[in-house]
N, C-alpha and C positions, 0 to 999 in steps of 0.2 A: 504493500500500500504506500501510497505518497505520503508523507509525512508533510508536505506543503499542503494539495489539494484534496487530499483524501482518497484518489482516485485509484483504482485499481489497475489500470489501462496501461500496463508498463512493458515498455519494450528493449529487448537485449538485444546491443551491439556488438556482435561477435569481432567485426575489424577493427573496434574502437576500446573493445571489451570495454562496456558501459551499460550500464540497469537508469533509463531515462522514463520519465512519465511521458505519455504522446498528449495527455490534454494540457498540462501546462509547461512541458520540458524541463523539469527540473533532473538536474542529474543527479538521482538517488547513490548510486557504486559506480566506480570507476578501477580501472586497472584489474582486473579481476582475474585471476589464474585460470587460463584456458587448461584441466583434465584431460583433455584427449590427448591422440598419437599427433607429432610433430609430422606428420606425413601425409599425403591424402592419396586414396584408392579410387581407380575410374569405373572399377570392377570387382566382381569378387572373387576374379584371380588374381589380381591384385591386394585383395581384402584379406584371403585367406595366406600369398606368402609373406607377408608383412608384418602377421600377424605374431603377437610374442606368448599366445597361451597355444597348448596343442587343442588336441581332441578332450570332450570331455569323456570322464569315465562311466564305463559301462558295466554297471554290477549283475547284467545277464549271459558276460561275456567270463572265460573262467580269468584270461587275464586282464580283466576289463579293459577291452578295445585297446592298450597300450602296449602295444607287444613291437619289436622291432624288425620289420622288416627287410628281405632280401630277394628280391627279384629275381622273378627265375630268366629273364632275359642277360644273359651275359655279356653287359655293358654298364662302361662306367658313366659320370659321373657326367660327361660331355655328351654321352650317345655313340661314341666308339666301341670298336669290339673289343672284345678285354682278350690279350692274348694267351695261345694255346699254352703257354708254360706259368699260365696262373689258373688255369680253370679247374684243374683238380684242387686247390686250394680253394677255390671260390665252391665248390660242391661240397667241400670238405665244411666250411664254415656254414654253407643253408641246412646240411644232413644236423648239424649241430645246434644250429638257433630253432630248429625244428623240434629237438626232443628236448631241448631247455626250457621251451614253453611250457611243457607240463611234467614235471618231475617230481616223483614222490606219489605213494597211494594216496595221501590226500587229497592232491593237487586234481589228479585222475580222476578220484571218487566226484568231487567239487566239479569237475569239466562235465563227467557224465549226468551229474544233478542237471546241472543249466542246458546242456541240451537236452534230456528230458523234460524241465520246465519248459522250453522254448517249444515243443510239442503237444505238449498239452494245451500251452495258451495259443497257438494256431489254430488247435482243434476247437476250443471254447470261445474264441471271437475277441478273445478280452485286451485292451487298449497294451499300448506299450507302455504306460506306464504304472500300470498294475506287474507288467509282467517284471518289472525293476524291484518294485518292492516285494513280489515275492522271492527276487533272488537275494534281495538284501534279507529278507526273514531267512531265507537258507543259508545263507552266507556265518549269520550270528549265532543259529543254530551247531553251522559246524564249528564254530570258532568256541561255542560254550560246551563243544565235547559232548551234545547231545543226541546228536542222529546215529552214534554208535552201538550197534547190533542191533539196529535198524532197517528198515525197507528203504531204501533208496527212493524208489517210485511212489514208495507210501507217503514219504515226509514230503516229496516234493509238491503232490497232489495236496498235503495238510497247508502247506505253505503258499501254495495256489489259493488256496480256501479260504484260509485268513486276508489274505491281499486283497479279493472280490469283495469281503465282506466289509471289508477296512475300506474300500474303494465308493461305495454304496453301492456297488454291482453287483448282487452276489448271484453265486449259482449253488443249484440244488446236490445236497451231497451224493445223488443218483447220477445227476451229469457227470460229477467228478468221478464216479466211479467209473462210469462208459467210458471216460476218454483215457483211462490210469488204470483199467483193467484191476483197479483196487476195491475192494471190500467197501461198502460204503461204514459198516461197524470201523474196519480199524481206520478210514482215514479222518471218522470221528473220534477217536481214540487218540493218533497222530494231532489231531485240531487240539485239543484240550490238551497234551501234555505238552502241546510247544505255546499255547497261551500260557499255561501254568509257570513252564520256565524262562522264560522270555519276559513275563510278567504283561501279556498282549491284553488288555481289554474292552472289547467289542458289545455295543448295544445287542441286544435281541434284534434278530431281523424284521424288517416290517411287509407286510403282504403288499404296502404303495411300492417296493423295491422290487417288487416283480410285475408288478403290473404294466410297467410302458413296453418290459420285453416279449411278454406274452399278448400282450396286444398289436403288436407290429407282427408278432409272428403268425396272427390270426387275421392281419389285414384290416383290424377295428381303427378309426379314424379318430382324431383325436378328442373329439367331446367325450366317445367312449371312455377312453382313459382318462379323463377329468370326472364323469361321474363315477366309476369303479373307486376312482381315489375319494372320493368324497364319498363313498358308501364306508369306505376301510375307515376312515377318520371318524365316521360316525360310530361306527363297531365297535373303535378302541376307546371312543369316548364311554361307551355301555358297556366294555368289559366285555366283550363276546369275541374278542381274539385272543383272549390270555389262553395257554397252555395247549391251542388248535397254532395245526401246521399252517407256514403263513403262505405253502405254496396254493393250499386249499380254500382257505379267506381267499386270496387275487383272482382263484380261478373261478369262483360262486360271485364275485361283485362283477368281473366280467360279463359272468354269462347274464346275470339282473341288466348288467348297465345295457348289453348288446339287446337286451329284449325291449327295455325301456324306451330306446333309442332308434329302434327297427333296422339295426345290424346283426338279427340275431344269431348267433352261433350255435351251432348245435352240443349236449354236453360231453356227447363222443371227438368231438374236435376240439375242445378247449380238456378237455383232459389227456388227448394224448403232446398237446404242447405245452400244460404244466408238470406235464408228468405224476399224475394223480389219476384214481379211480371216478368213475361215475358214479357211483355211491360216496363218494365222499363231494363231490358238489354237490349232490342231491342234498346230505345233510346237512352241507352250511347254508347250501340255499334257500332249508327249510326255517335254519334258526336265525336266519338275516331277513327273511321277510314277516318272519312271526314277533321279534322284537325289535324291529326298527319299523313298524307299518308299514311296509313297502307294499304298493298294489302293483304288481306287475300281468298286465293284459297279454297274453300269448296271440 
């Protein structure tokens, strides 16, 4: 603000380095230390070799992305060819920057985690940046000595599980099983002993956090999923999702909101994309219309 006119209207002088007001000119700061690089870039190849930070790290990668590279094209530094009485020594150094990447069972163990994770979260859809924080929960995991005489595939899947739900994305511990080939029992087993030591602690999921994905995957439009949400908020206000599964609550407001709205879905297709039985929509959609009033016209 001006401290003469009061005006907010202030304009930086970058060649003057100056903070001036534009309605009455007063010059507020002068001389002002320009932060930036003393260089300037036309491009962002330019931008990128100029640059004084590398890459950032990648905690789904086992050396996170900073590993040193040696080209297998046999040329130096010019683009000339590198001569015949140095290339066994140049194959000699890649055979070896090769197996220096990952040395040691742990390192191994750690590499086969992350491409495992990186597998499963292709399979599951899930952002890149969930798929970071699960490698960083694996990551701590191994580092506190806990994934030992362990499942490999099991911890990665629990570490998966945590990250979605940590995410507000979660998925159903059935999904996690189809794409981990794991037990849904132990990779709930895996969930709880790595919150337990980890010290992770996560809300109860809520049935709204299933609802946009099961509604896109049924084609419902988005008023659907704004009343489905607003049947679940009324439920929790009445206490009628405590201790019901919450994939069950999303799939019964669905199928009310798709009736309501005349998108209706039938409850053989909306249970085979929440992955729940028709008898269990039947029953929550019997206690969501008998204690919320809901009159739904078929």
């Amino acid at each position: 603000m001006c401290p003469d006119c009061g005006s907010t209207n202030l304009n930086f002088d970058s060649g003057r380095a100056e903070i001036c007001c534009n309605n009455c000119g007063l010059v507020i700061e002068d001389n002002i230390i320009d932060k930036g690089p003393e260089w300037r870039a036309h491009d962002h190849e330019q931008l990128a070799k100029r640059a004084r930070t590398g890459a950032p790290s990648i905690f789904g990668i086992a050396d996170k992305g900073l590993p040193t590279d040696i080209d297998w094209k046999n040329k130096d530094l010019k683009g000339h060819n590198i001569p015949e009485r140095n290339l066994s020594q140049i194959y000699r150094l890649r055979r070896w920057n090769k197996r220096l990447r990952v040395s040691g069972t742990g390192e191994r163990n750690l590499a086969l985690a992350l491409s495992e994770l990186d597998r499963q979260s292709s399979r599951l859809g899930v952002p890149r940046s969930v798929r970071e924080d699960a490698a960083l929960i694996y990551r701590k995991a191994a580092k506190e000595n806990i994934v030992r005489g362990r499942s490999i595939i099991g911890m990665v899947a629990a570490s998966l599980y945590t990250a979605c739900r940590r995410a507000g994305i979660p998925r159903t511990l059935d999904e996690m099983s189809e794409v981990s080939q794991v037990t849904q029992k132990q990779i709930g087993k895996n969930y709880r002993f790595l919150a337990r030591k980890l010290n992770i602690k996560l809300k109860p999921t809520s049935p709204a956090d299933y609802v946009p994905r099961f509604a896109s995957n049924l084609g419902l439009s988005g008023n659907v999923q704004a009343k489905a949400i607003e049947i679940v908020n009324s439920s929790s206000e009445h206490g009628l999702i405590v201790g019901r599964e919450p994939t069950g609550i999303a799939a019964a407001t669905l199928y009310i909101a798709s009736i309501v709205l005349g998108e209706k879905r039938t409850q053989k297709e909306i249970a085979e994309i929440a992955g729940v039985t028709e008898v269990t929509i039947r029953n929550r959609y019997k206690e969501l219309t008998n204690n919320l009033d809901l009159t739904v016209i078929f």
